[in-house]
ZAKE-426042 format. One record per residue (C-alpha): x, y, z; residue in one letter. Coordinates in steps of 0.25 Angstrom, whole numbers, padded with zeros to 4 digits, always signed. Layout:
XYZa/...
END
This chain:
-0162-0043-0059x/-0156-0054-0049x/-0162-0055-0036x/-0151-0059-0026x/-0156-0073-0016x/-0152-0072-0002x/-0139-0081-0005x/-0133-0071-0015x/-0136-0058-0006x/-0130-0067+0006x/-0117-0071-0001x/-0115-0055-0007x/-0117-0049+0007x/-0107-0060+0013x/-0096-0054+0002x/-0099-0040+0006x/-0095-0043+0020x/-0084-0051+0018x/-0079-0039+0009x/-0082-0029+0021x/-0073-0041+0031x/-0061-0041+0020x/-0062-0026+0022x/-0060-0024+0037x/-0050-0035+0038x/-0043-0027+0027x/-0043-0014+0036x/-0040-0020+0048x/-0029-0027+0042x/-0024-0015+0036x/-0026-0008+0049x/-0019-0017+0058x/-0006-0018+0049x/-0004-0004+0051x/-0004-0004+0065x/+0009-0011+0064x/+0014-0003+0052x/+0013+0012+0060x/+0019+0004+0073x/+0031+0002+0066x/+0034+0016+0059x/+0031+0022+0073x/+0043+0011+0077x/+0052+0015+0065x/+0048+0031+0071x/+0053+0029+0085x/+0065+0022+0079x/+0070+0034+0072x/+0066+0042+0081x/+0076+0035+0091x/+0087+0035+0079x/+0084+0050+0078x/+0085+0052+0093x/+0098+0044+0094x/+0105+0050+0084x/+0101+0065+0089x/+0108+0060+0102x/+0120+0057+0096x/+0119+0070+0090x/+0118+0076+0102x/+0129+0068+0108x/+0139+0073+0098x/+0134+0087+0096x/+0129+0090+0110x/+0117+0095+0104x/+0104+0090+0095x/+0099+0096+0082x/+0092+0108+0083x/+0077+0107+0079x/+0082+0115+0065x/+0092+0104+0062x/+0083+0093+0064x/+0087+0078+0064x/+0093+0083+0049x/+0106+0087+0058x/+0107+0072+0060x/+0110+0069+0047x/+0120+0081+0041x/+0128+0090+0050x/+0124+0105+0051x/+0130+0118+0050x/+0124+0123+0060x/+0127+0113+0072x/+0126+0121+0089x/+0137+0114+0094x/+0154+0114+0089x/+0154+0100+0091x/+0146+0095+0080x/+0149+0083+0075x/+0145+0082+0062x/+0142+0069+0058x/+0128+0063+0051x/+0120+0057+0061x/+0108+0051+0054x/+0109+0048+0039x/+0094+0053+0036x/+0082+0057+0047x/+0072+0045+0046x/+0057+0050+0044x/+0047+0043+0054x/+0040+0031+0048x/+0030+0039+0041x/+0041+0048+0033x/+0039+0059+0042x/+0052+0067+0046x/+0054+0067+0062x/+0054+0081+0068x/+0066+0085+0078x/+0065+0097+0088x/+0078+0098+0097x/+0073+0107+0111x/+0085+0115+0117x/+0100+0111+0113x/+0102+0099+0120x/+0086+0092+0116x/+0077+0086+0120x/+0074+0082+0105x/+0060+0078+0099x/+0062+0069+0086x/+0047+0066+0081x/+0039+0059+0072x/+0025+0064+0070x/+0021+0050+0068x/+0010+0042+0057x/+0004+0056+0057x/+0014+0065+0055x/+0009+0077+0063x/+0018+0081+0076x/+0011+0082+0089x/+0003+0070+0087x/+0000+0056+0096x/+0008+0047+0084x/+0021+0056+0084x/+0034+0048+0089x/+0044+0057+0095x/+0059+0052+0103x/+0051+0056+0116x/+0039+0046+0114x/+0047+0035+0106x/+0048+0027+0118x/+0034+0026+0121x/+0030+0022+0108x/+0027+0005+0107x/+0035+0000+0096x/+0031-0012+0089x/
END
């Protein structure tokens, strides 16, 4: 059996190390370009929730009234049979409803006839009623990159 010297023992311990330091740069570097990563969906979110919005008020404009909850942004892209108003002009608005950044469909709730509307993406985690959810109410206080 070989008996390891003070020099061979030294220069193992120093790989050992070295191979811990590679793995917390590693980490951190992973860590770090994520940031950026979720800053940027959470920008691409508030955009289509201001496309969304927009496009709802032209809807209003032209029909004097929003979806109703039941209808959904889907009445945005095929007209309806069961449209409220007389006036309804039945033109596509929107070709398709974008999910949010992390596939997830955006939820829409008309209050009353004439709004106010909420369109809402439950964020990176996907549960409503969380602190990461994106709404057309708290769009403007989010920092985008």
């Amino acid at each position: 059996m070989k008996k390891f010297t003070g020099n061979e023992r030294k220069g193992s311990v120093f790989v050992e190390i070295m191979v811990v330091v590679v793995i917390i740069i590693l980490f951190v570097t992973l860590r770090v370009s994520a940031a950026p990563y979720n800053g940027q969906r959470r920008h691409v979110t508030v955009v289509n929730i201001m496309v969304l919005e927009n496009t709802l008020n032209h809807y209003y404009k032209d029909n004097g009234f929003y979806p109703s909850t039941e209808q959904g942004l889907e009445a945005l892209t095929r007209p309806t049979s069961n449209m409220q108003a007389e006036n309804h002009d039945e033109r596509i608005y929107i070709i398709k409803i974008p999910p949010d950044a992390w596939g997830n469909p955006f939820i829409y709730r008309r209050h009353g006839e004439k709004g106010p509307i909420d369109i809402i993406s439950c964020g990176p985690d996907g549960i409503e009623g969380t602190e990461d959810d994106i709404t057309n109410h708290n769009k403007n206080t989010i920092s985008l990159p």
